[in-house]
C-alpha positions in Angstrom: -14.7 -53.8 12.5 -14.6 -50.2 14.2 -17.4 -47.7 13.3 -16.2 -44.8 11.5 -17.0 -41.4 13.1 -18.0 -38.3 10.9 -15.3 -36.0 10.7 -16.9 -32.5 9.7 -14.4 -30.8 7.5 -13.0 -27.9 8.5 -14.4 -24.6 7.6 -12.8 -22.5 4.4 -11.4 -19.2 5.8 -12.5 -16.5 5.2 -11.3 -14.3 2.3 -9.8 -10.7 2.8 -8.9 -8.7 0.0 -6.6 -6.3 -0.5 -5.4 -3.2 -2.6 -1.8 -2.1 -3.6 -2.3 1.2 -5.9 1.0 2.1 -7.3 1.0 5.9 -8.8 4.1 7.7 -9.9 6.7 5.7 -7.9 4.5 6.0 -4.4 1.8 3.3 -2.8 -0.8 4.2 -1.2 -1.4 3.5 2.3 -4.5 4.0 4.7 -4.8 4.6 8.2 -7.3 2.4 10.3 -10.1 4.6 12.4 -11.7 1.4 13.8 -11.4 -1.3 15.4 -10.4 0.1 18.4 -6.9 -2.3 18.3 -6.5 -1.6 14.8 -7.0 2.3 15.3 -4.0 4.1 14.3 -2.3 1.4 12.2 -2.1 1.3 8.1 -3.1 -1.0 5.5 -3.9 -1.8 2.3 -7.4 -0.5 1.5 -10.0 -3.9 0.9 -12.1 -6.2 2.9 -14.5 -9.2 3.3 -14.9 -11.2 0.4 -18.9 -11.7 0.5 -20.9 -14.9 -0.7 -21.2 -15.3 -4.2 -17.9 -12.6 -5.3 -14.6 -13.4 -6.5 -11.6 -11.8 -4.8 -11.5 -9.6 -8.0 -15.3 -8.5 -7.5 -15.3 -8.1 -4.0 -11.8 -5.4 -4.2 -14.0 -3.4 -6.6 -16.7 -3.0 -4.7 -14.5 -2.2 -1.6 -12.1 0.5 -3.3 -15.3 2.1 -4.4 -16.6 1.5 -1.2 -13.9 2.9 0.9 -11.7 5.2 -1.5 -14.7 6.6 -4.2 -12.5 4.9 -7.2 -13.3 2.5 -10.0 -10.2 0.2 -9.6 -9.0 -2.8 -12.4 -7.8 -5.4 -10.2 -4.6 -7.1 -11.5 -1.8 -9.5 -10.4 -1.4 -11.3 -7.1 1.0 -9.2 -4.6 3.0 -11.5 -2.4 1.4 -14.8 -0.7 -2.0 -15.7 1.2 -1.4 -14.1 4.8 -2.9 -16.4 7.6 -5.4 -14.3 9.9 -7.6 -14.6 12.9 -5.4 -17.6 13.9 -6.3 -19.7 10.5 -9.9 -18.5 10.4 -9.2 -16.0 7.9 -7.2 -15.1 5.0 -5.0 -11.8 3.1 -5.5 -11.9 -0.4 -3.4 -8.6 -2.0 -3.5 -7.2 -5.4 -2.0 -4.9 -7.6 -5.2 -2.2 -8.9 -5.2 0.2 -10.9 -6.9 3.2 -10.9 -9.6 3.9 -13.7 -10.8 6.7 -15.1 -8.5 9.7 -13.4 -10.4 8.3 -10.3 -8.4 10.1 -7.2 -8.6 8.0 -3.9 -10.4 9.8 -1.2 -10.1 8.4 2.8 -13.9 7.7 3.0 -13.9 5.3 5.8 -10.1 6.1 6.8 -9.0 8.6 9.1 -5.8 9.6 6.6 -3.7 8.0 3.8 -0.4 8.8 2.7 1.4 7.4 -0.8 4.6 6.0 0.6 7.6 5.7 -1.7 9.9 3.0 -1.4 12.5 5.0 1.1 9.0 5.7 3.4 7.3 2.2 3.4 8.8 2.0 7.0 7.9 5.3 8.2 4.2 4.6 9.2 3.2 1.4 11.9 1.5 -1.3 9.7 -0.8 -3.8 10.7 1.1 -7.1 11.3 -0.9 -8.5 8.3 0.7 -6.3 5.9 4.1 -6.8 6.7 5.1 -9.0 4.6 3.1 -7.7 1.5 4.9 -4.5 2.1 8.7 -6.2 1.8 7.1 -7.2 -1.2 6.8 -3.5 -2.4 10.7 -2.5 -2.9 10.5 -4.6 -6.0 7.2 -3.3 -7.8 8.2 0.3 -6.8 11.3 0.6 -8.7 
């Protein structure tokens, strides 16, 4: 009878989490400083799921993080986007804004809010392609 081998299982990927803020018709959309390759593109504001956080947690803690807003995080927006060839994944979610909180670009270097006639009109990160075709739907 062969020996079985130890397969180790893969690792999970890691989480990214993402914001779609809807306001009077218009999304907002940020403009990457860093990484250097990134530099210049836009996005949905968010980040790293850390250990211990759900998704819902961890978008809190990044819109106050990098926009200065208390944020209730709602529905999913569009599907899990494969990152970082499969080591990594895009999580997106509706928010809303809390408060009268007003987004400020705290680690950006500018955001815009994009109606649905604009969501073309500034170069997005490959990532949030397909959560932006998503948009035209939520937008109107």
């Amino acid at each position: 009878m062969p020996s079985e081998q130890y397969v180790k299982p893969a690792p999970s990927p890691r989480v990214i989490v993402a914001a779609v803020i809807i306001a009077g018709g218009r999304v907002l959309a940020c403009q990457r400083s860093a990484p250097p390759e990134a530099a210049g593109k836009w996005e949905f504001p968010g980040g790293k799921v850390e250990p211990g956080e759900s998704d819902q947690q961890a978008l809190a803690r990044e819109c106050a993080e990098e926009l200065g807003i208390a944020v209730e995080v709602g529905e999913r927006v569009g599907p899990d986007v494969p990152l970082a060839h499969g080591r990594a994944v895009l999580r997106v979610y509706a928010v809303e804004v809390l408060d009268g909180g007003v987004p400020e670009a705290l680690e950006h270097s500018a955001m815009r809010w994009l109606a649905v006639d604009q969501l073309n009109s500034v170069p997005w990160l490959p990532a949030d392609v397909p959560i932006v075709a998503e948009l035209p739907a939520l937008l109107a």
